[in-house]
C-alpha positions as CSV (number, residue, x, y, z in Angstrom):
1,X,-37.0,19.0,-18.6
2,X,-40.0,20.9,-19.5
3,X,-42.1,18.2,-18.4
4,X,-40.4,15.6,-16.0
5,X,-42.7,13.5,-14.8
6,X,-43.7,12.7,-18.6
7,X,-42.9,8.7,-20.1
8,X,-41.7,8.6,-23.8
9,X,-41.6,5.6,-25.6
10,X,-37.8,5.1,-26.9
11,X,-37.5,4.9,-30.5
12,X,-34.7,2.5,-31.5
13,X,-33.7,-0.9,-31.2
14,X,-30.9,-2.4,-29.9
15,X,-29.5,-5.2,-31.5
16,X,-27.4,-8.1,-30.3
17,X,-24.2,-7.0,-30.4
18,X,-25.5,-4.0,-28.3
19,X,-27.1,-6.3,-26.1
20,X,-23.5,-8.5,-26.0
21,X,-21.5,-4.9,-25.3
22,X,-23.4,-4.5,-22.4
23,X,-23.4,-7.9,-21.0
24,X,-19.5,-7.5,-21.3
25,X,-19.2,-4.7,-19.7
26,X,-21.3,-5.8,-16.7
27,X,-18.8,-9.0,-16.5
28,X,-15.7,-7.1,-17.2
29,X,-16.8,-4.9,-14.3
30,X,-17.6,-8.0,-11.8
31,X,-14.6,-9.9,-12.7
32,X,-12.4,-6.8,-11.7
33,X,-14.4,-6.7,-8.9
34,X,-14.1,-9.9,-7.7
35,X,-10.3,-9.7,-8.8
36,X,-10.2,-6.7,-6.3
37,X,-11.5,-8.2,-3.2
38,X,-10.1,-11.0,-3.3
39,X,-6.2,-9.3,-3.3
40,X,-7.4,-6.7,-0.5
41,X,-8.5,-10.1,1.3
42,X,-5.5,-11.7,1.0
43,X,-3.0,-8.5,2.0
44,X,-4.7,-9.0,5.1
45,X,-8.1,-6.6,4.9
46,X,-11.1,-8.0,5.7
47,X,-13.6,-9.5,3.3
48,X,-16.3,-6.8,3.6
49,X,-14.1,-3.7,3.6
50,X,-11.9,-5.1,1.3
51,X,-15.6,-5.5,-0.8
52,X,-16.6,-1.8,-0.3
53,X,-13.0,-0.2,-0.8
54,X,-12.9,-2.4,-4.2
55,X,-15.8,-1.0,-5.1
56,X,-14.9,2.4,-4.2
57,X,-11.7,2.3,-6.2
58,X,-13.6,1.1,-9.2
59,X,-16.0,3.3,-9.6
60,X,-14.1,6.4,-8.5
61,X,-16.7,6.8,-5.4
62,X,-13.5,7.7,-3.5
63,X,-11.9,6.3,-0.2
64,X,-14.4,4.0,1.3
65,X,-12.7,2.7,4.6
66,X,-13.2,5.6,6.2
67,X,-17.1,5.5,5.6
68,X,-17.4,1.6,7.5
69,X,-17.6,1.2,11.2
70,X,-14.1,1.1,13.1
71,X,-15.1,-1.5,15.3
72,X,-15.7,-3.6,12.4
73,X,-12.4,-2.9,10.3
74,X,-10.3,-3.8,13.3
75,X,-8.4,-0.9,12.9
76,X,-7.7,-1.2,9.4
77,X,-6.6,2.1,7.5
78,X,-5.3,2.3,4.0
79,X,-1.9,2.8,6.0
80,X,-2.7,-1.1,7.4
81,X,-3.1,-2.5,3.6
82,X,0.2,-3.9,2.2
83,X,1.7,-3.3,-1.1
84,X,-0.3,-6.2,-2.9
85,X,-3.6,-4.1,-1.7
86,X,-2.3,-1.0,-2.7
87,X,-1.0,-2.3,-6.2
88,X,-5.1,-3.8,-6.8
89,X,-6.3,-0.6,-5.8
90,X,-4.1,1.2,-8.3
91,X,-5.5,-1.3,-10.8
92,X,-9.2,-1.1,-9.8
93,X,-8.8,2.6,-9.9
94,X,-7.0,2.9,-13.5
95,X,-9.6,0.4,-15.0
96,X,-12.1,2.6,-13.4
97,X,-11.0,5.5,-15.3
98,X,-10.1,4.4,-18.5
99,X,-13.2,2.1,-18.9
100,X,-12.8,-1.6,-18.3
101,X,-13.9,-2.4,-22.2
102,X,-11.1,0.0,-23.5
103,X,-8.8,-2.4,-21.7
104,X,-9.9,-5.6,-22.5
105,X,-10.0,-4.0,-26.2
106,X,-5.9,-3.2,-25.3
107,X,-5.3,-6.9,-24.2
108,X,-7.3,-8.8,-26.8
109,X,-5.2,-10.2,-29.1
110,X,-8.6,-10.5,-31.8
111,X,-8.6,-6.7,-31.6
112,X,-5.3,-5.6,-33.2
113,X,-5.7,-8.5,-35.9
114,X,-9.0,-6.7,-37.5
């Protein structure tokens, strides 16, 4: 950080399969995303907290619910959400941690063949 407003050209390429790595990643974390918000809708959240507490739990931001407006939760807490919300949380947050690639690479039957 000696000078760290400088811009240096970066040496390297990246090939496809870098480029395809990426791209998966991006959709592995969407899909889980979408996964996520759409149980928290369905235990009875609403769509936009449901969204940001997804979100949250995914990216290990912490307990977002508490960060919205009241008003506009209806009174929701995390004491409100029912077990299905509770369970995707516990899934968003695991994939979160462990890295959503590592475990599509667990569930991929093509991986253990090679």
């Amino acid at each position: 950080l000696i000078h760290p407003s400088s811009v240096v050209p970066v040496r390297g390429d990246i090939n496809a399969r870098g480029m395809r790595t990426i791209w998966a990643y991006f959709g592995a974390f969407f899909v889980c995303l979408g996964i996520g918000a759409s149980l928290l809708s369905f235990s009875g959240v609403p769509f936009l907290p449901a969204l940001a507490s997804s979100v949250g739990a995914l990216s290990n931001a912490g307990a977002m619910l508490h960060y919205l407006d009241p008003a506009a939760l209806g009174g929701h807490s995390y004491d409100d959400v029912g077990l299905l919300g509770k369970g995707a949380l516990i899934f968003l947050m695991v994939a979160g941690r462990v890295e959503i690639l590592l475990l599509l690479g667990l569930f991929l039957p093509a991986y253990w063949r090679t």
